[in-house]
C-alpha positions, 0 to 999 in steps of 0.5 A, spaced: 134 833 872 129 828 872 125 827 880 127 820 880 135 823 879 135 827 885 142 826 889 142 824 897 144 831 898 137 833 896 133 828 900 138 828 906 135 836 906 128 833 904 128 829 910 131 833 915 126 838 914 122 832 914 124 830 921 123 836 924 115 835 921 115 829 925 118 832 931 112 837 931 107 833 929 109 829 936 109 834 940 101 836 937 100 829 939 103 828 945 098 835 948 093 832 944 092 825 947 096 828 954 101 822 952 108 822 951 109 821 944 115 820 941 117 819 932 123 815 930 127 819 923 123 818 918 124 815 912 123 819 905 121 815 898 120 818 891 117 813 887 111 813 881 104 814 883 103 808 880 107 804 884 104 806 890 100 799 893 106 796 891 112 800 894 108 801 901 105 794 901 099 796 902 096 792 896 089 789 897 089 792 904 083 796 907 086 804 909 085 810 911 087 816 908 085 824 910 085 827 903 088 835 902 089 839 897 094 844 898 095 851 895 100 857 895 107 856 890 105 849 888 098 845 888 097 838 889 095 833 893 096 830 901 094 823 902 095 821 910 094 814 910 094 809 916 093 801 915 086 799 918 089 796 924 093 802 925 087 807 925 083 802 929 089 803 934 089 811 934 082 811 934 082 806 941 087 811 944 083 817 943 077 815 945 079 812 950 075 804 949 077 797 944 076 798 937 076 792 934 072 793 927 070 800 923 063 799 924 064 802 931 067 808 929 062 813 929 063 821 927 066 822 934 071 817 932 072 819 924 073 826 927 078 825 931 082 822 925 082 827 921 084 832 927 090 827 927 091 827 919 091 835 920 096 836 925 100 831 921 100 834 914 100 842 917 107 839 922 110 837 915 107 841 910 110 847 915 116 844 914 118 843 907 115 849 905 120 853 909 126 848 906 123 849 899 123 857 901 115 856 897 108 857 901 105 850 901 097 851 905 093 845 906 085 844 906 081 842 911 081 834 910 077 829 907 076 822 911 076 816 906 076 808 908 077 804 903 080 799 900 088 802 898 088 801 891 081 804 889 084 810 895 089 812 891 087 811 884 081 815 885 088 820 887 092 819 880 085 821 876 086 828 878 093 827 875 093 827 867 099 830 864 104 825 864 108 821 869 106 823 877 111 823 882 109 822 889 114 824 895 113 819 901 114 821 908 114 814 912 114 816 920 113 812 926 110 814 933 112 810 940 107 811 945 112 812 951 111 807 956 107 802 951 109 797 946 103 801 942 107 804 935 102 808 930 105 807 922 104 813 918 105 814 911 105 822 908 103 822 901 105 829 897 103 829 889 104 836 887 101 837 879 105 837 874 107 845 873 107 845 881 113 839 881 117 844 877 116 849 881 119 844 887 125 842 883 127 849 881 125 851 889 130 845 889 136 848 884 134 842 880 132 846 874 
């Protein structure tokens, strides 16, 4: 069976495991912004990495992305991306001040991002390795600011073998009493070997 076959039963269980991701990575961030933050069930997606720009409707826009690596029974990559507003956003809230362009971000700032992405990718990571039954460790991550093409094609180069698939965690986190949503996007690229790793974690092979 091929990834892009995958039947609801297994991306319901994907997602359930991704929603209690989501509800750790809320309570982190509640504690770390000492605000009460809330997600919404995310959405899960399985799609080319190809087709990425596209499927996210992030062509042609300026992001964010905390980049890991993560090792143990599968290897890949994990791409945390905000949109340029959305991280200017979070930015604002961290550090407590109006953030209206990148320039004004400075090592504090970026490091309070890639404080987020870590807590985010530990929350879900923790929580698919544990439905899949593999250990799954994350890096620490590295903080890229570019264009969201160049982003993840500089991403699809570490991967040759073939046709790569990205397993795409959608969330949205409320900021309790605000009108203020932070979108983020989880992005797990497992190698070639890895995916089949996942698939059989999967009963899928």
């Amino acid at each position: 069976m091929k990834i892009q076959d995958l039947k609801d039963l297994q991306l319901d269980g994907i997602k359930e495991a991704a929603n209690i991701g989501g509800g750790h990575a809320a309570t982190a961030l509640s504690q770390m912004l000492n605000k009460q933050v809330e997600v919404k069930v995310p959405e899960i997606e399985i799609f080319p990495i190809e087709k990425t720009s596209e499927i996210l409707n992030l062509k042609g826009s300026i992001a964010v992305a905390a980049l890991t690596k993560f090792f143990g029974d599968a290897t890949g990559r994990n791409l945390v991306v905000l949109d340029d507003k959305d991280a200017k956003l979070l930015v604002g809230i961290l550090l407590d001040k109006e953030i209206s362009d990148y320039s004004e971000i400075d090592e504090m700032g970026i490091s309070s991002i890639k404080e987020v992405a870590n807590i985010l990718c530990s929350s879900y990571l923790s929580a698919i390795s544990e439905f899949l039954g593999l250990m799954l460790l994350p890096s620490v991550p590295i903080i890229v600011w570019d264009d969201f093409r160049s982003i993840i094609s500089s991403a699809y180069l570490e991967f040759t073998a073939g046709e790569e698939f990205v397993f795409c965690v959608k969330s949205i986190f409320h900021f309790k009493n605000t009108d203020s949503h932070l979108e983020t996007f989880l992005l797990l690229i497992p190698d070639s070997e890895s995916l089949s790793n996942i698939l059989k974690a999967m009963n899928l092979l």
